[in-house]
C-alpha positions as CSV (number, residue, x, y, z in Angstrom):
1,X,77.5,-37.6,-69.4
2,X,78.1,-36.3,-72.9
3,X,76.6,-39.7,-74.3
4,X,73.8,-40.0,-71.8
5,X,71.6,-40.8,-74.7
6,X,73.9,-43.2,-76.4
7,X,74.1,-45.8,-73.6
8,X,70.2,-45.3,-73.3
9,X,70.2,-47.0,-76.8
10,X,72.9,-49.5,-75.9
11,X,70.8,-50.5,-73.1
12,X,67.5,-51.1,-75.3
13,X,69.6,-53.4,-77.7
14,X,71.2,-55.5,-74.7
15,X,68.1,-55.9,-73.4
16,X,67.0,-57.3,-77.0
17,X,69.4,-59.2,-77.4
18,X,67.8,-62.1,-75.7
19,X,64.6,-62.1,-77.5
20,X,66.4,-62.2,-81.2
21,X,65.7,-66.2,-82.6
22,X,68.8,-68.5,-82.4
23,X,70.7,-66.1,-80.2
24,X,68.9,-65.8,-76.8
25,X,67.7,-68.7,-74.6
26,X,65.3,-69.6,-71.9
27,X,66.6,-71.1,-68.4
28,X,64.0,-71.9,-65.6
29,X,61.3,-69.7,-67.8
30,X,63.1,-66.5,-68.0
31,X,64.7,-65.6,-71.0
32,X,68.1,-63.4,-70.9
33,X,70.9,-65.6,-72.0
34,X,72.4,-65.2,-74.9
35,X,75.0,-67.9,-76.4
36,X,77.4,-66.4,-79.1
37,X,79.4,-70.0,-80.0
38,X,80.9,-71.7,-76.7
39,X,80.4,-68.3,-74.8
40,X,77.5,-67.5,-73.1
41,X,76.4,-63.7,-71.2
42,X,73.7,-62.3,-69.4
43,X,73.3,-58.6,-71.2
44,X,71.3,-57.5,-68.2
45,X,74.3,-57.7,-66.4
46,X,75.6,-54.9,-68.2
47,X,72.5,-53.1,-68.9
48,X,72.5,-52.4,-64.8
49,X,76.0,-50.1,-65.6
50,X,74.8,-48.5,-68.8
51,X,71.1,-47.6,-67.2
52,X,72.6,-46.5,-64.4
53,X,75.0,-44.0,-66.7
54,X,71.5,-42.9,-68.6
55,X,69.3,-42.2,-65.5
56,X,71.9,-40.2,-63.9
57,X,72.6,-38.5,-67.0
58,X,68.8,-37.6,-68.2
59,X,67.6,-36.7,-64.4
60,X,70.8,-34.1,-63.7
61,X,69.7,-32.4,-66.9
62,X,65.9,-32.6,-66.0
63,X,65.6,-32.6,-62.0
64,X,64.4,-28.6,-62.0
65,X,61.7,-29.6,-64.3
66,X,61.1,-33.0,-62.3
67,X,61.3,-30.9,-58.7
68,X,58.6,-28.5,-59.6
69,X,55.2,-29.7,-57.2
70,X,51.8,-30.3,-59.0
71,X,48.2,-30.3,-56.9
72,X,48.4,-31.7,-53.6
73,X,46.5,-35.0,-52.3
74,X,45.9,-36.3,-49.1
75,X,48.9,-33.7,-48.3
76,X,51.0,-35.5,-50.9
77,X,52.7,-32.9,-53.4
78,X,52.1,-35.0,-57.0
79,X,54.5,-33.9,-59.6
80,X,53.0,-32.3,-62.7
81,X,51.4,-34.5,-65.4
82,X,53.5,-33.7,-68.1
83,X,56.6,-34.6,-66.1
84,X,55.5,-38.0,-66.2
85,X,56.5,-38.9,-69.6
86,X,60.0,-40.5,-68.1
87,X,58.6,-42.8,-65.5
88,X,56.1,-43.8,-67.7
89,X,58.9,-45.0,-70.7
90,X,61.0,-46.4,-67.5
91,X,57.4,-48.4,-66.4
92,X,56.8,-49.7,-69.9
93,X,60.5,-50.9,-70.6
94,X,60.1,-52.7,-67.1
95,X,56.9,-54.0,-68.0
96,X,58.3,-55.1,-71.7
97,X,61.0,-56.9,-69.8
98,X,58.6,-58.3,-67.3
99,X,55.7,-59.5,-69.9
100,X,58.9,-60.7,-72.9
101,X,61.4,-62.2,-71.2
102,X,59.4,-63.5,-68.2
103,X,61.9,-61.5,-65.5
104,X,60.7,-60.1,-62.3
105,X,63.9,-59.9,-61.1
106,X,65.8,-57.5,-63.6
107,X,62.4,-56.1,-64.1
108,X,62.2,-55.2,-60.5
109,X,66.1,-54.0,-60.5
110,X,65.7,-51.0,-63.3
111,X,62.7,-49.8,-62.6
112,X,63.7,-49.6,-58.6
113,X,67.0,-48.3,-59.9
114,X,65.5,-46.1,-61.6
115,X,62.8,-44.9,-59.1
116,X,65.4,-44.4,-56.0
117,X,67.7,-42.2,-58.6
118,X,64.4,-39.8,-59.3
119,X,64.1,-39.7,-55.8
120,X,67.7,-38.7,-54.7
121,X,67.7,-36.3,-57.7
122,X,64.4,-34.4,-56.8
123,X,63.4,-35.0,-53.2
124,X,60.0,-35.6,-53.5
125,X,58.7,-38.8,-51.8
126,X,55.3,-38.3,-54.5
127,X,57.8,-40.4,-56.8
128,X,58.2,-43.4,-54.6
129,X,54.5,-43.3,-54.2
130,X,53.8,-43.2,-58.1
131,X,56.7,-46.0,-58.5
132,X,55.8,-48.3,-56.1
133,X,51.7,-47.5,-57.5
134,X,52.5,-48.5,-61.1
135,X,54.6,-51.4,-60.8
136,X,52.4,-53.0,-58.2
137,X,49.3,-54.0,-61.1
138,X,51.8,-55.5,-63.3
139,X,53.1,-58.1,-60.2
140,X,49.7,-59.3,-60.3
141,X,49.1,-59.4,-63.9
142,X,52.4,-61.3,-64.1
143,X,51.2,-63.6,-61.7
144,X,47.9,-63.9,-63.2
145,X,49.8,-64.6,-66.6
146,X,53.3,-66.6,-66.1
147,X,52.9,-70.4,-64.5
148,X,57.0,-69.7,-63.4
149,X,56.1,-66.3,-61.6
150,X,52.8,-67.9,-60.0
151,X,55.2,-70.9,-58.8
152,X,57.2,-68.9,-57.0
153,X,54.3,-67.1,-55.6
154,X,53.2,-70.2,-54.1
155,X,56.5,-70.8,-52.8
156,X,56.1,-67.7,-50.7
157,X,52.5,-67.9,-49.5
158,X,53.2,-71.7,-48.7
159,X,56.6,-73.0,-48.1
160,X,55.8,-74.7,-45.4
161,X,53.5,-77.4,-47.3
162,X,54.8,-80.7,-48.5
163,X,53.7,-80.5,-51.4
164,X,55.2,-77.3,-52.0
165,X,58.6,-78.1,-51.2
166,X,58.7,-81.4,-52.6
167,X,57.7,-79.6,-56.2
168,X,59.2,-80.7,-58.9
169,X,60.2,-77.2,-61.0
170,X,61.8,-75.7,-57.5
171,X,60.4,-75.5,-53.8
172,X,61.3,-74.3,-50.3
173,X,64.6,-76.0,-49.6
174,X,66.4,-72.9,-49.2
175,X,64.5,-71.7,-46.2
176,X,65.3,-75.5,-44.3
177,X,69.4,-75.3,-45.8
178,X,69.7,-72.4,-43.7
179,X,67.3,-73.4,-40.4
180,X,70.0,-76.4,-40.1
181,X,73.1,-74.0,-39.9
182,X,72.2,-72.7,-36.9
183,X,74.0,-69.7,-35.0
184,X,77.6,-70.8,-36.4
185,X,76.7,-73.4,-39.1
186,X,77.1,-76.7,-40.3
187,X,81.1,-76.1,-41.0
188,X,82.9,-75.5,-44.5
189,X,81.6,-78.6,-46.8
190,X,79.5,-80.2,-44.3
191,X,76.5,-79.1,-44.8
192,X,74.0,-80.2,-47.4
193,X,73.6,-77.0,-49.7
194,X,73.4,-79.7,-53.2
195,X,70.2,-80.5,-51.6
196,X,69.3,-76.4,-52.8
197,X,68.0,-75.9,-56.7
198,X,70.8,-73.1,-58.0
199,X,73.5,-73.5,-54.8
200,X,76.0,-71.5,-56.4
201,X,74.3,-68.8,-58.3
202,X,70.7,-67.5,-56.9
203,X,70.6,-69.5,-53.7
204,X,74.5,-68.9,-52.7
205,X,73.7,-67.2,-49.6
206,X,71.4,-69.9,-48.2
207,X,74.7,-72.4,-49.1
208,X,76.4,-69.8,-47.0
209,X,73.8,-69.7,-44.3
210,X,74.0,-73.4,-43.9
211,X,77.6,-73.7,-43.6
212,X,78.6,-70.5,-41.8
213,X,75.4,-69.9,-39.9
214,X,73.2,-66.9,-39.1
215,X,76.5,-65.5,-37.8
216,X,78.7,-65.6,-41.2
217,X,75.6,-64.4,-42.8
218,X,75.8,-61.4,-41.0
219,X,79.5,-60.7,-41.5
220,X,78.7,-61.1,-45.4
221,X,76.1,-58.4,-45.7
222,X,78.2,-56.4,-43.4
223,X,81.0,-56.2,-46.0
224,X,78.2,-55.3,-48.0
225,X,76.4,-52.5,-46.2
226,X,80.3,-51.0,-46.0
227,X,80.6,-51.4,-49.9
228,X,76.9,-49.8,-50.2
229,X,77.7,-47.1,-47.6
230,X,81.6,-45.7,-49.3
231,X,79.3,-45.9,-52.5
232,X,77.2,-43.6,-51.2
233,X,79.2,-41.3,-49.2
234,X,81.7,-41.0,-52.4
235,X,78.1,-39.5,-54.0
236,X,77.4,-37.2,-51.0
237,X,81.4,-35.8,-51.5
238,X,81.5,-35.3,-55.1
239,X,80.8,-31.9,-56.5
240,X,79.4,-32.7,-59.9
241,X,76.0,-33.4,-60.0
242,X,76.1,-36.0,-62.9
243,X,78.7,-38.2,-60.3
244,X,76.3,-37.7,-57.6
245,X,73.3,-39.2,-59.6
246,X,75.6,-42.0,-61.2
247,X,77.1,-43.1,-57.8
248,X,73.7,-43.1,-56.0
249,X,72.4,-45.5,-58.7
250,X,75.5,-47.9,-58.7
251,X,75.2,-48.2,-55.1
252,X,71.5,-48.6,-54.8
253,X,72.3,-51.5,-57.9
254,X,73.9,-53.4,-55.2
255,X,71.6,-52.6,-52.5
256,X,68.7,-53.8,-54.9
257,X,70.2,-57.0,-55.6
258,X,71.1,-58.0,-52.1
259,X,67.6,-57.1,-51.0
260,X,66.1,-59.0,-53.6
261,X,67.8,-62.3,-53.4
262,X,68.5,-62.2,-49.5
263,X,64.5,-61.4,-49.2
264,X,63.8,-64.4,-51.3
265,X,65.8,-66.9,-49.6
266,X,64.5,-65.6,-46.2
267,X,60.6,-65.4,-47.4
268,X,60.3,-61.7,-47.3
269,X,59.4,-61.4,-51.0
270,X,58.8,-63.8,-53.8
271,X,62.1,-65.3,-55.2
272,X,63.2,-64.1,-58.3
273,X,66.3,-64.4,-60.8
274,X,69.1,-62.2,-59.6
275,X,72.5,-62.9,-58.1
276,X,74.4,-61.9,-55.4
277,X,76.9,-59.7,-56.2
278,X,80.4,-61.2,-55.7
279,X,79.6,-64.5,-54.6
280,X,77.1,-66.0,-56.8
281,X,78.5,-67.9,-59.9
282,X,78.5,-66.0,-63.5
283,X,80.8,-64.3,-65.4
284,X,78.6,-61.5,-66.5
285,X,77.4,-60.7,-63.0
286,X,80.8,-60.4,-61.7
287,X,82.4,-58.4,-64.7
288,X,79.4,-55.9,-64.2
289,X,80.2,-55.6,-60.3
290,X,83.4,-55.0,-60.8
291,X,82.8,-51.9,-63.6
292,X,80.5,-50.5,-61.0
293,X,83.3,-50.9,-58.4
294,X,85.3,-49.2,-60.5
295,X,83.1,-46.3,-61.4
296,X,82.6,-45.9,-58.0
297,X,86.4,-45.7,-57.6
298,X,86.7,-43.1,-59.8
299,X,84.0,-40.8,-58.4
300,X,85.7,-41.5,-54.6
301,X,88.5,-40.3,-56.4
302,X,86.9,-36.7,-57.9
303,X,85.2,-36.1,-54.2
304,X,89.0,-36.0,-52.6
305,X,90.3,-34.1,-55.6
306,X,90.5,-30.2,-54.8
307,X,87.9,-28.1,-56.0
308,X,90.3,-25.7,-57.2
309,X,93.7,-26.8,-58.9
310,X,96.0,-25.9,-56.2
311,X,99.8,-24.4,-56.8
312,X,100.8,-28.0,-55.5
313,X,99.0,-29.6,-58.5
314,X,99.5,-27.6,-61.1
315,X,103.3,-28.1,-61.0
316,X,104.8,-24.4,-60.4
317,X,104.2,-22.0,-57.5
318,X,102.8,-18.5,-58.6
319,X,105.0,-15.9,-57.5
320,X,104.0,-13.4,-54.3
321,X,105.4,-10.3,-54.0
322,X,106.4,-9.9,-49.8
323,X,104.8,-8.2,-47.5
324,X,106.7,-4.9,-46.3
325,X,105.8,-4.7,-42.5
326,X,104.6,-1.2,-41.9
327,X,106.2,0.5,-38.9
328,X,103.7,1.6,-36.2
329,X,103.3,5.3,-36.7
330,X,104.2,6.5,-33.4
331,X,107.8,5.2,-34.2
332,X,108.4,7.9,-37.3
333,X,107.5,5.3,-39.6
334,X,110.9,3.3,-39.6
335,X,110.4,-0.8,-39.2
């Protein structure tokens, strides 16, 4: 919390980082790889960790501010005007990302990050309302703008047609992979999941569907919704506000991502760029999971802590004086 602003900055460089000539590179028209020599990284990865630390930071400072009500619409309670300065900078960065390095995906992930933090911190449903308002125009515009983001677009609205799946930069395969796995699936390796553009990384959990069924499917987002749920319940323990905020992001981080990509695979929303935590190949996604895991460690780890340092703790008992037990008068006043 004492460098809330400091990893604000870090996050606005990693998320330049891509865009700098000779440094970052485009794969399947998104651009947020950079290759440093042999090595390669995804600074979004990080940037989900360090935003997370910022928003958490900024809002348990600002939520009294935030919290106070504005005029009231269609029974609606609207924050004040001036209070929108922060979702506005958080709408443009997502927007920036959106518009400069052709992302829907990440852009999706902060600003929903970002949006479901505001909420927890304040309690006003006025801010989902706003969020959801804002970023809605710039889906369209993006779709309007981007031949990649209008692809996948069409994907959704028609996955069913032949031409559609049978296009060249990426159609509906993934939806067919996991029709054929059935209640229990194909078996391990005997399915066709090299048939699926991106197996391993983006698509992983239609491979997964395929060879382990609607059933195995289930048992993965069950692990999951328990690694979402302890995230949150180590939030609802914790005493310090700032651990509250930074936990609730981390854990909606995860619940973001899994909603995203599961959503795409299964048609519920457009497909889009982000990987499934855990499983999907990438070193940058899987060092950045396992800093949140371990963030959310640590705040599990205050919650259960006494409030107080205890006697027990501190090393040394204090000393009591005893008790004299005091004779009932009736006896003359001897115990």
């Amino acid at each position: 919390r004492r460098y809330t602003y400091t990893f604000g900055l870090v996050s606005v460089v990693l998320l330049l980082l891509p865009m700098i000539p000779g440094l970052g590179k485009e794969t399947y028209g998104a651009r947020v790889w950079i290759s440093l020599g042999p090595l390669s990284m995804q600074p979004g990865e990080l940037v989900k960790i360090t935003l997370a630390i910022f928003f958490a930071g900024y809002l348990v400072t600002n939520r009294d501010n935030l919290t106070i009500g504005g005029p009231k619409v269609l029974g609606l309670r609207l924050p004040r005007a001036r209070d929108l300065g922060p979702i506005l900078v958080v709408w443009l960065v997502g927007v920036a990302i959106l518009v400069l390095q052709r992302d829907l995906g990440t852009s999706l992930l902060f600003f929903g990050l970002f949006v479901a933090t505001l909420y927890v911190a304040t309690n006003r449903v006025s801010w989902l309302v706003i969020g959801f308002t804002m970023f809605v125009p710039a889906i369209f515009i993006a779709i309007k703008t981007f031949s990649h983001v209008r692809a996948r677009f069409d994907v959704w609205l028609n996955a069913l047609q032949p031409d559609v799946y049978n296009a060249e930069a990426g159609g509906s395969y993934q939806l067919f992979g996991q029709a054929s796995g059935g209640l229990m699936g194909t078996g391990w390796g005997r399915g066709y999941p090299q048939l699926v553009p991106l197996a391993n990384s983006d698509f992983i959990l239609s491979s997964f569907a395929e060879e382990l069924g609607i059933t195995g499917l289930a048992a993965i987002l069950v692990l999951y919704l328990v690694l979402i749920e302890r995230g949150l319940r180590a939030a609802i323990g914790v005493r310090d506000g700032f651990g509250k905020l930074l936990a609730t992001g981390l854990s909606f981080s995860f619940a973001i991502q899994i909603f995203v990509v599961l959503g795409g695979i299964t048609r519920l929303i457009p497909l889009t760029g982000l990987t499934a935590p855990f499983l999907a190949a990438g070193g940058s996604s899987m060092v950045s999971s396992w800093l949140a895991v371990a963030l959310l460690i640590r705040v599990s780890d205050a919650a259960r802590r006494p409030s107080v340092p205890s006697a027990w703790t501190s090393g040394s008992l204090p000393e009591v004086e005893p008790k004299r037990r005091q004779a009932p008068e009736h006896m003359g006043g001897r115990a």
